[in-house]
C-alpha positions as YAML, in Angstrom:
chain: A
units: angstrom
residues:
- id: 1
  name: UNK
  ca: [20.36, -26.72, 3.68]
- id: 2
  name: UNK
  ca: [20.16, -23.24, 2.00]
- id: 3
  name: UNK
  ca: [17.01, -20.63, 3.21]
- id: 4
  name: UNK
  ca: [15.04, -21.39, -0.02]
- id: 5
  name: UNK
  ca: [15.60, -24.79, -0.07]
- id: 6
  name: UNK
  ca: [14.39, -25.57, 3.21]
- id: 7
  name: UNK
  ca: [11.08, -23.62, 2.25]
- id: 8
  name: UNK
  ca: [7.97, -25.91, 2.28]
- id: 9
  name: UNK
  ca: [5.79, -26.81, -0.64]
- id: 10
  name: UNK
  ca: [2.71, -25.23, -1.51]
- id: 11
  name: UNK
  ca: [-0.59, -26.27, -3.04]
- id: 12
  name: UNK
  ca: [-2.17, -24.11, -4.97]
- id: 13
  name: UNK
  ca: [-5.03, -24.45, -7.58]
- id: 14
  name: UNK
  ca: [-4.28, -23.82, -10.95]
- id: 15
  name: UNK
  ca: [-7.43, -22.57, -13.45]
- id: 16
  name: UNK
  ca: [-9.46, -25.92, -13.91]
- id: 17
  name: UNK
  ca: [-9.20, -26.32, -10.04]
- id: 18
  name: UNK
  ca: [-6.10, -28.92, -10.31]
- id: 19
  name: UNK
  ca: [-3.83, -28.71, -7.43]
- id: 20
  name: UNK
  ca: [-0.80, -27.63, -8.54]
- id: 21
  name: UNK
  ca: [2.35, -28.52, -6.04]
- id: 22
  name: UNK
  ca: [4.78, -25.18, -6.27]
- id: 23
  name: UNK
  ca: [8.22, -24.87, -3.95]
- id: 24
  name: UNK
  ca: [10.48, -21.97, -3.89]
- id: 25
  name: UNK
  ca: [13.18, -24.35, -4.18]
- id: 26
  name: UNK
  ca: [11.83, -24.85, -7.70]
- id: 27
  name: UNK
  ca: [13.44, -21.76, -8.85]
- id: 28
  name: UNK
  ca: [17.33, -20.83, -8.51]
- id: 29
  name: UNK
  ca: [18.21, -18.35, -5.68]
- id: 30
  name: UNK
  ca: [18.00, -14.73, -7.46]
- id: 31
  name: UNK
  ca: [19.39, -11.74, -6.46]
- id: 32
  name: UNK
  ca: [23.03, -9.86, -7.06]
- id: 33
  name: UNK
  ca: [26.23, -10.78, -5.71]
- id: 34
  name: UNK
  ca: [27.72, -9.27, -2.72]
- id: 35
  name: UNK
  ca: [29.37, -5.76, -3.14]
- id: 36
  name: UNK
  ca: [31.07, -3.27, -1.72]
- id: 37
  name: UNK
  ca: [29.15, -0.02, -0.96]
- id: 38
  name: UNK
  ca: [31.56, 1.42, 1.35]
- id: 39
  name: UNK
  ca: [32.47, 5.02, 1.09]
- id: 40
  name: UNK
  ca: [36.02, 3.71, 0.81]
- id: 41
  name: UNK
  ca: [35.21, 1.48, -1.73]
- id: 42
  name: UNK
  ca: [33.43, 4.36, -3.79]
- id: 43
  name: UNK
  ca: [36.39, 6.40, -3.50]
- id: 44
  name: UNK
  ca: [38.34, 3.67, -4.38]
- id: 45
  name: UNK
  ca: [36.51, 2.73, -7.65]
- id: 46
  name: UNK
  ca: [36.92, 6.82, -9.02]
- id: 47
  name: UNK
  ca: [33.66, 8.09, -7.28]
- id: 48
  name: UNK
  ca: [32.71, 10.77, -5.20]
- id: 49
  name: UNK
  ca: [31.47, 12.21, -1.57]
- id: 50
  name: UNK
  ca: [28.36, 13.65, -3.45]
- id: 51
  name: UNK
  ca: [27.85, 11.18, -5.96]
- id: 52
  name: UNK
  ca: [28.35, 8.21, -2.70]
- id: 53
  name: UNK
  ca: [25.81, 10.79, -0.45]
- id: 54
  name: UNK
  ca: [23.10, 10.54, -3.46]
- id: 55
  name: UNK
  ca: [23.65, 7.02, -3.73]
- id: 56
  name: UNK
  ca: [22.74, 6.40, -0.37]
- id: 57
  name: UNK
  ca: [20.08, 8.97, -0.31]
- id: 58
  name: UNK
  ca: [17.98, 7.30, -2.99]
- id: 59
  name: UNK
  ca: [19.03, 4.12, -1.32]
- id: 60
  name: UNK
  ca: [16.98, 5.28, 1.93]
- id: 61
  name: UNK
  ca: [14.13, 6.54, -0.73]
- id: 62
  name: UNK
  ca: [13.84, 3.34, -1.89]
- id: 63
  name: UNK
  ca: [13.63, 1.82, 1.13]
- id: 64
  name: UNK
  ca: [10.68, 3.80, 2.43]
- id: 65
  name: UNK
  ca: [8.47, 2.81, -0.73]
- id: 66
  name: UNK
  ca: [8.00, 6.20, -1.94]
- id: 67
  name: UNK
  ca: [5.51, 5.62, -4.28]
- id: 68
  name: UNK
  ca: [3.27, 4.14, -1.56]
- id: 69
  name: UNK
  ca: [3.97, 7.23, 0.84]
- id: 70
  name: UNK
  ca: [2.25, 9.14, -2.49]
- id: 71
  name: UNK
  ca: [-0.58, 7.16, -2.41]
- id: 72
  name: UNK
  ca: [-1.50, 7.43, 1.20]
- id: 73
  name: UNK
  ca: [-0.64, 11.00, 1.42]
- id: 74
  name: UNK
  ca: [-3.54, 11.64, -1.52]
- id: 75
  name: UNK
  ca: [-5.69, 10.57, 0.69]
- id: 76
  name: UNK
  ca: [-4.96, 12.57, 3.98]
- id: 77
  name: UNK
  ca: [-5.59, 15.99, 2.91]
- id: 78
  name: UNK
  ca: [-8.81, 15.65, 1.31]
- id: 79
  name: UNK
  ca: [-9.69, 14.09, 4.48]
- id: 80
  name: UNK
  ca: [-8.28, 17.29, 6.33]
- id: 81
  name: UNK
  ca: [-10.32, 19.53, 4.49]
- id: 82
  name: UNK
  ca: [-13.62, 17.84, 5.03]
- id: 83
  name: UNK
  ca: [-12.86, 17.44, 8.43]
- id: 84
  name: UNK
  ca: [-12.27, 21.48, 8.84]
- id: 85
  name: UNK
  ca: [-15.44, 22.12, 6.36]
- id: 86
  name: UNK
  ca: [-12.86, 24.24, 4.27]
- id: 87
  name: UNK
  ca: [-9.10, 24.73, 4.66]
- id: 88
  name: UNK
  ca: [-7.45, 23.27, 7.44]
- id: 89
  name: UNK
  ca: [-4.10, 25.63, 9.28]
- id: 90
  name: UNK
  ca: [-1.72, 25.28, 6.64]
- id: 91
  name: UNK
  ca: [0.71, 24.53, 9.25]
- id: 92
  name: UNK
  ca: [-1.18, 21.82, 11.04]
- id: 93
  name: UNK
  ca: [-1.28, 19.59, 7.51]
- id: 94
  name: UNK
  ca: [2.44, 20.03, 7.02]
- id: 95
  name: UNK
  ca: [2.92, 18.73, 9.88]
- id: 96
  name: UNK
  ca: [0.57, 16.26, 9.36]
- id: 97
  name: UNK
  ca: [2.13, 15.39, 5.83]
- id: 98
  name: UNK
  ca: [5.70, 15.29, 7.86]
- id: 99
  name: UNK
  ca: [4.37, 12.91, 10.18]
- id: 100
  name: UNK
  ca: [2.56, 10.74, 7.98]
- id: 101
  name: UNK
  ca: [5.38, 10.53, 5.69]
- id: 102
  name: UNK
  ca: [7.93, 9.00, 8.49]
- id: 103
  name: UNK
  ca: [5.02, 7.05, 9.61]
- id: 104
  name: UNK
  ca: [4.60, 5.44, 6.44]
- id: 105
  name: UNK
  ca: [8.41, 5.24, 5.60]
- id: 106
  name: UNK
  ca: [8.87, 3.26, 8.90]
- id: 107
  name: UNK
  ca: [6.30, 0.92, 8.43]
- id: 108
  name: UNK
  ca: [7.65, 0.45, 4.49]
- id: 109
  name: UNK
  ca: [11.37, 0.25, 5.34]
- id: 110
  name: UNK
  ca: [10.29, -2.88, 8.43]
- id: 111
  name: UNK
  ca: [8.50, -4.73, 5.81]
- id: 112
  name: UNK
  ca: [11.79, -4.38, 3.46]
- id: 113
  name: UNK
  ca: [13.67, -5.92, 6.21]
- id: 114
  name: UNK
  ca: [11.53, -8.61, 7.33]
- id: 115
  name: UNK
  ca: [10.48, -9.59, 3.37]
- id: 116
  name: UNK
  ca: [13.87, -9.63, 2.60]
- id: 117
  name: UNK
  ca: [14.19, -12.87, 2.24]
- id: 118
  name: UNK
  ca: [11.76, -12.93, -0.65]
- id: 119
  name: UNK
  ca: [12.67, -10.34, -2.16]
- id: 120
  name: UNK
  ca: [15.78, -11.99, -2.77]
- id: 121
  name: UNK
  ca: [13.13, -14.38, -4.95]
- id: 122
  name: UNK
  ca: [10.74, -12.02, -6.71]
- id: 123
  name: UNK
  ca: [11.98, -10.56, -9.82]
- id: 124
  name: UNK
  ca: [9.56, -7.19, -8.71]
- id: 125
  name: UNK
  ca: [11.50, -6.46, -6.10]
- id: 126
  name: UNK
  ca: [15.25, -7.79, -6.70]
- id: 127
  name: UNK
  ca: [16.30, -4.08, -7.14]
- id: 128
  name: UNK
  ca: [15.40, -3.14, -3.60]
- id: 129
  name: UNK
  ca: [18.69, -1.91, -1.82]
- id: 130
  name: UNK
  ca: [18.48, -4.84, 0.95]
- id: 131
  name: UNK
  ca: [18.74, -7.03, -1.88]
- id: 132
  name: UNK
  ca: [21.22, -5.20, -4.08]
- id: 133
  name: UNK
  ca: [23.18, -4.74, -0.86]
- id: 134
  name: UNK
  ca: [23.25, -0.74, -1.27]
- id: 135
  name: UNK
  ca: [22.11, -1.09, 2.63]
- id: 136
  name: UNK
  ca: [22.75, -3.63, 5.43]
- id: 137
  name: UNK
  ca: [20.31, -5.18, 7.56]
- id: 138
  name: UNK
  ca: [21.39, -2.38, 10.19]
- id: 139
  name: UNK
  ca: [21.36, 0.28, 8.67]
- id: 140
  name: UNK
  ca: [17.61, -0.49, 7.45]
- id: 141
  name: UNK
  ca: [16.09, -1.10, 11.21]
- id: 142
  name: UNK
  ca: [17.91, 1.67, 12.65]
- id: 143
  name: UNK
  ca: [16.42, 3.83, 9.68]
- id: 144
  name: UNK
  ca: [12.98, 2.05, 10.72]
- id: 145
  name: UNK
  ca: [12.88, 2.85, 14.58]
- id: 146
  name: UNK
  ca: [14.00, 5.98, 13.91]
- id: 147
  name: UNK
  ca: [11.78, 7.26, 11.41]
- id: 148
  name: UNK
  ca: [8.74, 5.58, 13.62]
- id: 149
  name: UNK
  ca: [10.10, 7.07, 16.65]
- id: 150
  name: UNK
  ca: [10.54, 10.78, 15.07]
- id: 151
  name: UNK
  ca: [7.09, 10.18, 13.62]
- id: 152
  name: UNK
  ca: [5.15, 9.98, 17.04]
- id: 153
  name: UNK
  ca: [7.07, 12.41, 18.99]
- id: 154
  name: UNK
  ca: [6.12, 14.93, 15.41]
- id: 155
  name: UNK
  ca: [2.30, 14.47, 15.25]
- id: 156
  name: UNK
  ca: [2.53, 14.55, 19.43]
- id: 157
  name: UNK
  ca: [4.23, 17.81, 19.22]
- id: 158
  name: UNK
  ca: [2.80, 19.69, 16.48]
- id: 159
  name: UNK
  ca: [-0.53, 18.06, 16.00]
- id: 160
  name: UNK
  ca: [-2.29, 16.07, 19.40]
- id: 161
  name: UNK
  ca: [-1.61, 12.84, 20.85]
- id: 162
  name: UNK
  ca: [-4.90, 11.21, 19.18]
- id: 163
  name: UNK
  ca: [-3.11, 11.36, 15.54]
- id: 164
  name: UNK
  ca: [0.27, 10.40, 17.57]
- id: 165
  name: UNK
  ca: [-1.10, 7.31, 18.94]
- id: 166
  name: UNK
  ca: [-2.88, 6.13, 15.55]
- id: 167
  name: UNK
  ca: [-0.02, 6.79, 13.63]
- id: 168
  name: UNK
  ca: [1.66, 4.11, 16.13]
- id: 169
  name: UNK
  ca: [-0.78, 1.87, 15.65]
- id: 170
  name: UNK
  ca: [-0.58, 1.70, 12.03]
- id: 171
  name: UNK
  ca: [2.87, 0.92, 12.30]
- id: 172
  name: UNK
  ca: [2.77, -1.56, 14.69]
- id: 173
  name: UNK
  ca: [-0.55, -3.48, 12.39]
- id: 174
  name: UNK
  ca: [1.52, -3.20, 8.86]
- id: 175
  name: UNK
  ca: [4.68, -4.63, 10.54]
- id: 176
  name: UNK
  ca: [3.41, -6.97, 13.00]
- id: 177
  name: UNK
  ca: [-0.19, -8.47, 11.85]
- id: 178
  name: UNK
  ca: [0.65, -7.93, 8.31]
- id: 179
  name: UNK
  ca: [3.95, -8.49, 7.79]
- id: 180
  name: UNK
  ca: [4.80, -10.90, 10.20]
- id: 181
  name: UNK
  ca: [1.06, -12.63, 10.94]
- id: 182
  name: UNK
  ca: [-0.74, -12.57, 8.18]
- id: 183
  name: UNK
  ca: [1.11, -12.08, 4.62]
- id: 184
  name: UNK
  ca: [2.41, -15.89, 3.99]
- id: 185
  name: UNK
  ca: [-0.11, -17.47, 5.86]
- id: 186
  name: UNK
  ca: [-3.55, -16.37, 4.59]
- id: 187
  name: UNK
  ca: [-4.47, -15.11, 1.16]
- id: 188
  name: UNK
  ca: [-6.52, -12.91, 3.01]
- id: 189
  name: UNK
  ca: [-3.17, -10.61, 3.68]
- id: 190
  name: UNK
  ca: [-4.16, -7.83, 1.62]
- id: 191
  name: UNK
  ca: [-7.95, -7.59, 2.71]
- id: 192
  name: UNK
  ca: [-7.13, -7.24, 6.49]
- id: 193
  name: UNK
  ca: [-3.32, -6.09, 6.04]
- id: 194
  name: UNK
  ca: [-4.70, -3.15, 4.72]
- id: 195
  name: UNK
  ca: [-6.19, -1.78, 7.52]
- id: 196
  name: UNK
  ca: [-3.15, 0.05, 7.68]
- id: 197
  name: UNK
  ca: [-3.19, 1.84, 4.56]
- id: 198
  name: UNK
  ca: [-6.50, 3.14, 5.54]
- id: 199
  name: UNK
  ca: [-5.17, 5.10, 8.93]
- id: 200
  name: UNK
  ca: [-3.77, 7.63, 7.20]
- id: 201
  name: UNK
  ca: [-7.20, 8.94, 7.12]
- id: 202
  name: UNK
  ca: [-8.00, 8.67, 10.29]
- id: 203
  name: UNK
  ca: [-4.38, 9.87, 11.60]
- id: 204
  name: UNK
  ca: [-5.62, 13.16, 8.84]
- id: 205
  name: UNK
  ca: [-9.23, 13.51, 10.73]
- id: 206
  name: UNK
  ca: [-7.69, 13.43, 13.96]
- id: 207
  name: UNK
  ca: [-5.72, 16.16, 13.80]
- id: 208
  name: UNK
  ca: [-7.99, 18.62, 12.78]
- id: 209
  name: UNK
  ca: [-10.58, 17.70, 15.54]
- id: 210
  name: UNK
  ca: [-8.59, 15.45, 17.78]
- id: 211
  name: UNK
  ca: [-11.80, 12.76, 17.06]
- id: 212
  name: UNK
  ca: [-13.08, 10.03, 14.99]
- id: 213
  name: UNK
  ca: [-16.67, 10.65, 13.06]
- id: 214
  name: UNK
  ca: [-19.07, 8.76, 10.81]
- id: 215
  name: UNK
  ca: [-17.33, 10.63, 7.99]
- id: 216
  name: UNK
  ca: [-14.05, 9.67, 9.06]
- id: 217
  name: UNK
  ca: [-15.38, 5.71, 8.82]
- id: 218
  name: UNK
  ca: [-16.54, 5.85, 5.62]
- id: 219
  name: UNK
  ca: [-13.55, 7.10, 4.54]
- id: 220
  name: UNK
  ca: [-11.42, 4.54, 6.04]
- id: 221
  name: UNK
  ca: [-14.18, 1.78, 4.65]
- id: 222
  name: UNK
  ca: [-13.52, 3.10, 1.49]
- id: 223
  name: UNK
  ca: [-9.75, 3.05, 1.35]
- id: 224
  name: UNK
  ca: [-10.25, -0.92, 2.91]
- id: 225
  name: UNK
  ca: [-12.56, -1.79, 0.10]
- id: 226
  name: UNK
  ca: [-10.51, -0.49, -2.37]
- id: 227
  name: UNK
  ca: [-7.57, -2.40, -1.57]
- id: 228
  name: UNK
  ca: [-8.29, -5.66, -2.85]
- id: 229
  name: UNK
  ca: [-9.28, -4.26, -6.23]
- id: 230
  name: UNK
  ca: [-6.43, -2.58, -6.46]
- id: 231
  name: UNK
  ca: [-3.84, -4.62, -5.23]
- id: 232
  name: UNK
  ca: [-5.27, -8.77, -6.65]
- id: 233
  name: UNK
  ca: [-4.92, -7.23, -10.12]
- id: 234
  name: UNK
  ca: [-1.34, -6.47, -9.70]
- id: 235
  name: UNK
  ca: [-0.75, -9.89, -7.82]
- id: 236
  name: UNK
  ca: [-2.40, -11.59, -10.71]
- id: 237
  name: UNK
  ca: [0.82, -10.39, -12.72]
- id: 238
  name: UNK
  ca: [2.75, -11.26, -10.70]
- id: 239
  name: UNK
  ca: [1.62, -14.58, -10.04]
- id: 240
  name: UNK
  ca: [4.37, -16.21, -10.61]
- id: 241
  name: UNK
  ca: [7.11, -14.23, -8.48]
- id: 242
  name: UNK
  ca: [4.63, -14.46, -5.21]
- id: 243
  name: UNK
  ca: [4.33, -18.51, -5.92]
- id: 244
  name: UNK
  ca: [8.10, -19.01, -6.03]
- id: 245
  name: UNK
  ca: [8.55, -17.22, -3.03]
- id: 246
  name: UNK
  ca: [5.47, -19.20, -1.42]
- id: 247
  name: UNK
  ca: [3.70, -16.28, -0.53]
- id: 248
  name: UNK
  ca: [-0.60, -17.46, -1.15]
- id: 249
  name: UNK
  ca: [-1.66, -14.29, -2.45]
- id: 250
  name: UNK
  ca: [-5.21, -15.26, -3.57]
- id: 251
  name: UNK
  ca: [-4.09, -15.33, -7.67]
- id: 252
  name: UNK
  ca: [-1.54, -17.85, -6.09]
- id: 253
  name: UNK
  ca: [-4.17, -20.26, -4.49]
- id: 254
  name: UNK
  ca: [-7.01, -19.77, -6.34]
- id: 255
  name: UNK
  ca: [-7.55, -19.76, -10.15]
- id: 256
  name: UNK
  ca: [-7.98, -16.12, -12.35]
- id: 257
  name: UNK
  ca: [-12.21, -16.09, -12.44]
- id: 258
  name: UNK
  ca: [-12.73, -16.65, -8.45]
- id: 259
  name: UNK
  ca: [-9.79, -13.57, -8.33]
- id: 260
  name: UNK
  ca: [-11.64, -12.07, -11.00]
- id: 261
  name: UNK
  ca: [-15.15, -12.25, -8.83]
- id: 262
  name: UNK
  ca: [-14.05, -10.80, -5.56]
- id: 263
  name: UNK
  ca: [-12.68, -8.18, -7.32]
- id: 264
  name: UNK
  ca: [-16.24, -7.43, -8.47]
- id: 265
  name: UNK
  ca: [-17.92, -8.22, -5.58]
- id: 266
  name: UNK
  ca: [-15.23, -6.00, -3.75]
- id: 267
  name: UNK
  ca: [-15.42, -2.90, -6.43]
- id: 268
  name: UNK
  ca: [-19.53, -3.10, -5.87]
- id: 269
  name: UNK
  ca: [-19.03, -2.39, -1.53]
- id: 270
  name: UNK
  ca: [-16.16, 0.01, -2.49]
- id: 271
  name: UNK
  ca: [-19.08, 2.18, -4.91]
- id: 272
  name: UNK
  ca: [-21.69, 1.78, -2.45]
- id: 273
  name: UNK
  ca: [-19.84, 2.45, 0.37]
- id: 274
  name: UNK
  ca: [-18.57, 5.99, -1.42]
- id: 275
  name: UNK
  ca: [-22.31, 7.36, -1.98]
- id: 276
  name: UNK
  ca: [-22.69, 6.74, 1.96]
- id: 277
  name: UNK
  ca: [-21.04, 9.74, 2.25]
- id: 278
  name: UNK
  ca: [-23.55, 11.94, 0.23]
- id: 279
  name: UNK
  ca: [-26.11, 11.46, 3.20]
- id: 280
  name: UNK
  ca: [-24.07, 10.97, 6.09]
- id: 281
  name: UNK
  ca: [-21.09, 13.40, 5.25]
- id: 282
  name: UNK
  ca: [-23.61, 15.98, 3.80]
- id: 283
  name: UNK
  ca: [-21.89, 15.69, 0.04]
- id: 284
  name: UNK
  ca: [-23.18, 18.30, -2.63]
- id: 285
  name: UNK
  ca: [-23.49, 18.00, -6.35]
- id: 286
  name: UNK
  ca: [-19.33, 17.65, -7.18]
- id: 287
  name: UNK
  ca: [-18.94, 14.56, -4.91]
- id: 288
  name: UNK
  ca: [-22.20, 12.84, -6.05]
- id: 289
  name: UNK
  ca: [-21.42, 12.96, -9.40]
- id: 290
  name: UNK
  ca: [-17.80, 12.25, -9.20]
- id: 291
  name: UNK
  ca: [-18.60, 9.15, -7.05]
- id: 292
  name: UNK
  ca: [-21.36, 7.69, -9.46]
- id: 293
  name: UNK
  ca: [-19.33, 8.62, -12.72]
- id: 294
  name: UNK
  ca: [-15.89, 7.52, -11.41]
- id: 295
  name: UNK
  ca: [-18.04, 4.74, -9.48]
- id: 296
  name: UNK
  ca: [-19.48, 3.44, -12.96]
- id: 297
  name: UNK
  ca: [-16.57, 3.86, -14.61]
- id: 298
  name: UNK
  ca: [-14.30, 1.72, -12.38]
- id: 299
  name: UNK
  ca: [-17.13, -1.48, -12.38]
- id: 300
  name: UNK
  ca: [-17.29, -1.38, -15.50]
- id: 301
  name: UNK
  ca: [-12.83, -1.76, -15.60]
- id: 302
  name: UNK
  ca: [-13.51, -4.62, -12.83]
- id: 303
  name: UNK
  ca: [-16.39, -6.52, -14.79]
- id: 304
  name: UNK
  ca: [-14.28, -6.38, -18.11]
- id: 305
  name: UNK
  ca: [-10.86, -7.81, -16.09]
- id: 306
  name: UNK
  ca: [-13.85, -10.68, -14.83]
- id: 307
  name: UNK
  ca: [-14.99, -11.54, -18.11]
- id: 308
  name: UNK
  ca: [-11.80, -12.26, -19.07]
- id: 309
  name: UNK
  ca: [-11.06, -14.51, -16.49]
- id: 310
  name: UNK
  ca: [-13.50, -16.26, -16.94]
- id: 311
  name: UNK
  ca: [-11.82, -17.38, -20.49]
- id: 312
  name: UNK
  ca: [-8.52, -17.94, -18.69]
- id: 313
  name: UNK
  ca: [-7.08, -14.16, -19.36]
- id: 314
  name: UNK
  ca: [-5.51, -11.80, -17.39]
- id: 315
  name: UNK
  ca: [-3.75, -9.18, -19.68]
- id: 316
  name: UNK
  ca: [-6.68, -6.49, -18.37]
- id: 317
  name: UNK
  ca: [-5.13, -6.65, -14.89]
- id: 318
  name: UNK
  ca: [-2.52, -3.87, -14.93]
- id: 319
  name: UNK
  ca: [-5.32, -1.69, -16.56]
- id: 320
  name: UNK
  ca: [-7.40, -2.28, -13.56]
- id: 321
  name: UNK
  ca: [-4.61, -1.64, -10.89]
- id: 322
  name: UNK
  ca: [-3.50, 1.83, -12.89]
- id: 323
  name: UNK
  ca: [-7.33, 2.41, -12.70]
- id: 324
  name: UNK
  ca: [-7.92, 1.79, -9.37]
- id: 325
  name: UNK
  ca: [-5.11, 4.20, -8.68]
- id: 326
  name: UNK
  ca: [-7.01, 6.74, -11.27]
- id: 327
  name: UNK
  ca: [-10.24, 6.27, -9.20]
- id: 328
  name: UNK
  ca: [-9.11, 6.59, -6.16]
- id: 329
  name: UNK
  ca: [-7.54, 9.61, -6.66]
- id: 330
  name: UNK
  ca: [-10.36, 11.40, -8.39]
- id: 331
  name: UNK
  ca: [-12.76, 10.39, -5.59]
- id: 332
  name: UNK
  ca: [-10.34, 11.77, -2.90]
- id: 333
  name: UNK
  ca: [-9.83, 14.99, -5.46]
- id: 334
  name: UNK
  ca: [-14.12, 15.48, -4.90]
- id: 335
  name: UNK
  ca: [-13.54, 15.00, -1.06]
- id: 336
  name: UNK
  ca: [-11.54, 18.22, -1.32]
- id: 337
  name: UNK
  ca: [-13.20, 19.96, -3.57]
- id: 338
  name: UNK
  ca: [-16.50, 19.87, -2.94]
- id: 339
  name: UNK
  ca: [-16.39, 21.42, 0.91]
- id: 340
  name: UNK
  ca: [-14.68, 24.28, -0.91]
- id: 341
  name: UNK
  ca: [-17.15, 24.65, -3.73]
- id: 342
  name: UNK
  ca: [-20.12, 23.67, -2.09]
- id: 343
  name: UNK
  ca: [-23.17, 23.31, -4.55]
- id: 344
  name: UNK
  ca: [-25.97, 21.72, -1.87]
- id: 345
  name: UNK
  ca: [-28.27, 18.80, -3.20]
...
């Protein structure tokens, strides 16, 4: 019996709370054929060293999730630079950037080999190279421990063991209690899977004071109440690619208005939890009013995506997950800014 076919059924609830039975053996085995990425085999075909080298460079890119690197890294210097109370050794947050990068890029490149299996499934990801068969299964864990292990011994070396040993952590918690624990058996994944998305912060805070703070919480609260709203909408379109592959991402298990609700409910504790840190972190006028505007703004996004579910429609979900992206990065933008231009309450 072939790997999908011997994948069990799952019930899920479709919108009028039916139970819906969905396998991955439902759908045909997806993916691209076997191929020959050899340097030989490039030569052979008319192509060249470079051309090979770039290949494989872009293959490794890929690998690491770049775009999710971007993401996390948006949030780490703002959080630097609040930490300091202005701007940080210019030095210690490239380093810091360095660091997090092969932190993040480990973590990203274990999760492509572990999900590989459903990638092979889920028309999102069918380009990734494990699937296209740009890189083997060895050559992506050897490019995993390596670019975890060269991430520690950097933020030990150049920044202090504090940020060393967190960035460890969030390795070990994306690839081990997310990945491997949690992702296909809870459709809670996301909501405590993404306590590693929100070390980056912490791993940023550390290495300027080698400490954790009140600030330094309510920046990682906010990053772990912003996940769900940002990452249910996109799972909501893709609905259909996590259900074949018998992943129960909460769109997958429950129907589009309860989605719709905790996204709302969610969005509220992310807003409240961001004008925490006008009080406690000491926040002037930029931050306030970047946090209630941007706040405001992003409800309303969340509400509108809920009203529609409510009549059975999700087209407003990519909207939401570009937005979240939007509002997260503004907020993060304030952290920065308003240390540097301080204009007190």
């Amino acid at each position: 019996m072939s790997e999908v076919e011997s994948k069990p059924a799952a019930v899920v609830e479709d919108e009028t709370g039916a139970d819906v039975v969905a396998r991955a053996s439902d759908a045909p085995q997806t993916g691209h054929p076997a191929a020959d990425h050899s340097l030989k085999a490039a030569l052979a075909a008319g192509g060249t060293r470079r051309d090979w080298f770039a290949g494989r460079f872009r293959a490794y890119l890929a690998l690491s999730k770049p775009r999710i690197i971007e993401l996390l890294l948006v949030t780490t210097v703002p959080t630097m630079i609040l930490a300091a109370h202005g701007i940080p050794n210019i030095w210690l947050v490239l380093n810091t950037l360095i660091g997090g990068t092969l932190s993040a890029a480990s973590a990203n490149a274990f999760n492509c080999y572990l999900d590989r299996d459903i990638d092979r499934l889920m028309k999102r990801t069918q380009h990734r190279p494990l699937v296209t068969g740009e890189l083997t299964d060895r050559q992506a864990l050897a490019f995993s421990w390596i670019a975890g292990l060269v991430s520690i011994g950097w933020l030990w070396a150049t920044t202090n063991w504090f940020a060393a040993f967190l960035s460890a952590f969030a390795i070990f918690f994306y690839v081990v209690v997310y990945t491997m624990l949690l992702k296909r058996r809870t459709s809670q994944n996301i909501v405590w899977g993404g306590i590693a998305g929100c070390m980056p912060v912490f791993i940023g805070w550390a290495a300027v004071t080698e400490s954790l703070s009140w600030e330094s919480l309510i920046l990682f609260g906010l990053i772990f109440l912003w996940t769900p709203p940002h990452y249910w909408p996109l799972a909501v379109k893709y609905r259909d690619d996590y259900s074949t592959a018998d992943v129960p991402m909460l769109p997958v298990v429950r129907g589009r208005s309860v989605v719709g609700l905790q996204i709302v409910l969610y969005t509220w504790a992310l807003v409240a939890c961001s004008l925490l840190l006008v009080p406690i972190g000491g926040m002037g006028w930029i931050y306030t009013v970047t946090a209630v505007l941007s706040g405001g703004w992003f409800m309303w996004q969340t509400h509108a995506l809920y009203s529609e579910s409510l009549r059975g429609d999700g087209s407003r979900s990519m909207t939401v997950f570009h937005g979240s992206i939007a509002y997260l990065s503004l907020l993060f933008l304030a952290v920065a800014v308003d240390p540097l231009l301080y204009l007190p309450l």
